[in-house]
N, C-alpha and C positions, 0 to 999 in steps of 0.2 A: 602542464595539464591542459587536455580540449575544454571544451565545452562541459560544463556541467549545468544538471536541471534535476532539481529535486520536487516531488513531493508526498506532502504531508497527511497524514490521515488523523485525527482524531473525532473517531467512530461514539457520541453521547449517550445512544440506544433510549432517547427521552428522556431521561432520570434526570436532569434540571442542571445538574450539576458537570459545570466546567471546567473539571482538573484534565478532560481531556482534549479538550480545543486547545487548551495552555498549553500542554505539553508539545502538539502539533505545532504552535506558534514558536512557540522557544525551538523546535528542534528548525523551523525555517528559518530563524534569525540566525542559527547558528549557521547553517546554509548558507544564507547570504552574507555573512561576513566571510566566508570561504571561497563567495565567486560564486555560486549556485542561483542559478533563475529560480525562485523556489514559487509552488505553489502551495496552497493550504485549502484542504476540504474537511467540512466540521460537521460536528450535529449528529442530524442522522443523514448517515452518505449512502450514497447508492452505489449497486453495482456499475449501472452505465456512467455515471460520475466518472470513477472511477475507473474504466474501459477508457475515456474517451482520452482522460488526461495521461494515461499510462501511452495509450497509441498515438497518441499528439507528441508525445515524446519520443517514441520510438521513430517516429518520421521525419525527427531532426537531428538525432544525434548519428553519430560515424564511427566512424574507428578513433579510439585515442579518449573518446568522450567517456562520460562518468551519469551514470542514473542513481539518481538516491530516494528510495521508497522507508517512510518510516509510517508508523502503525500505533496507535495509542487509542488502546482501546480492549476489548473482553475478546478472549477466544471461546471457540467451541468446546464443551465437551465431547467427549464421545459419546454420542446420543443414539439410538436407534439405527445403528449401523454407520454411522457418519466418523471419521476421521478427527483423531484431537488438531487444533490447530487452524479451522477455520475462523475466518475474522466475523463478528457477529455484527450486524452495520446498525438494524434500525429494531425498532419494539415491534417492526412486522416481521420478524425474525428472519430478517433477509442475510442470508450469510456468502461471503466469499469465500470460497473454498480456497485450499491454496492447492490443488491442484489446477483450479481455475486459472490462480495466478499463474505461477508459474509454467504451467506448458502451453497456454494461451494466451497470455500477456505478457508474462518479462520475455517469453521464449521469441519474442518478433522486432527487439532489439538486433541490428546490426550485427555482425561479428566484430571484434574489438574494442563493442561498448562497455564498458566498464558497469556492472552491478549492483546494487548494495539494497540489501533491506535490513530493517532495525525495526523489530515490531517487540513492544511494551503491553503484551498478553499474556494473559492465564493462557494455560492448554496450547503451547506453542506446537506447531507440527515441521515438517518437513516439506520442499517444495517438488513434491514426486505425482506419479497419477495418468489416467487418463485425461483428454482435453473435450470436458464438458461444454457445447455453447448453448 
């Protein structure tokens, strides 16, 4: 295997309560016993957080390498025209779309980067859409 780098999201939306920073910990430690540089972002995360460490990744890895995106945390309903399946990040109702993700941030990964997302949401969606910035 190349190169691999993970990371972790558990998204808390304020409610105090930590079963999702845990879950984000646990899923890097498993990471890191597999060889993975893993990061971990907690709480209430942001979208450019998130931007920045997805494209910090995408500028190092190659061909042969492995990306691991995991996700703990509330999805979106489908609300007022909006797609089930966004990630809901903070109690300022900041949401990542997963068109966002995917055709604007996994989509700038290398060719023979290796993939993966694992997200632990309600209202999971698909990674399709136009590329909103």
């Amino acid at each position: 295997m190349g190169m691999g780098y993970s990371l972790h999201i558990g998204a808390e939306r304020g409610t105090g309560d930590d079963v999702l920073t845990r879950d984000a910990r646990r899923f890097a430690a498993l990471a890191g016993e597999r060889g993975f540089e893993a990061r971990v972002l907690a709480g209430e995360v942001s979208i450019a957080a998130i931007r920045g460490a997805i494209l910090g990744a995408a500028g190092r890895l190659g061909r042969g390498d492995t990306f691991l995106l995991t996700y703990s945390g509330h999805g979106q309903r489908p609300l007022r025209g909006r797609s089930p399946g966004d990630w809901a990040l903070s109690r300022r109702t900041e949401l990542l779309t997963h068109e966002y993700l995917g055709r604007c941030l996994l989509s700038r990964f290398a060719a023979g980067v290796r993939v993966v997302v694992v997200a632990d949401a309600c209202f999971s969606g698909a990674l399709e859409g136009p590329c909103l910035v």
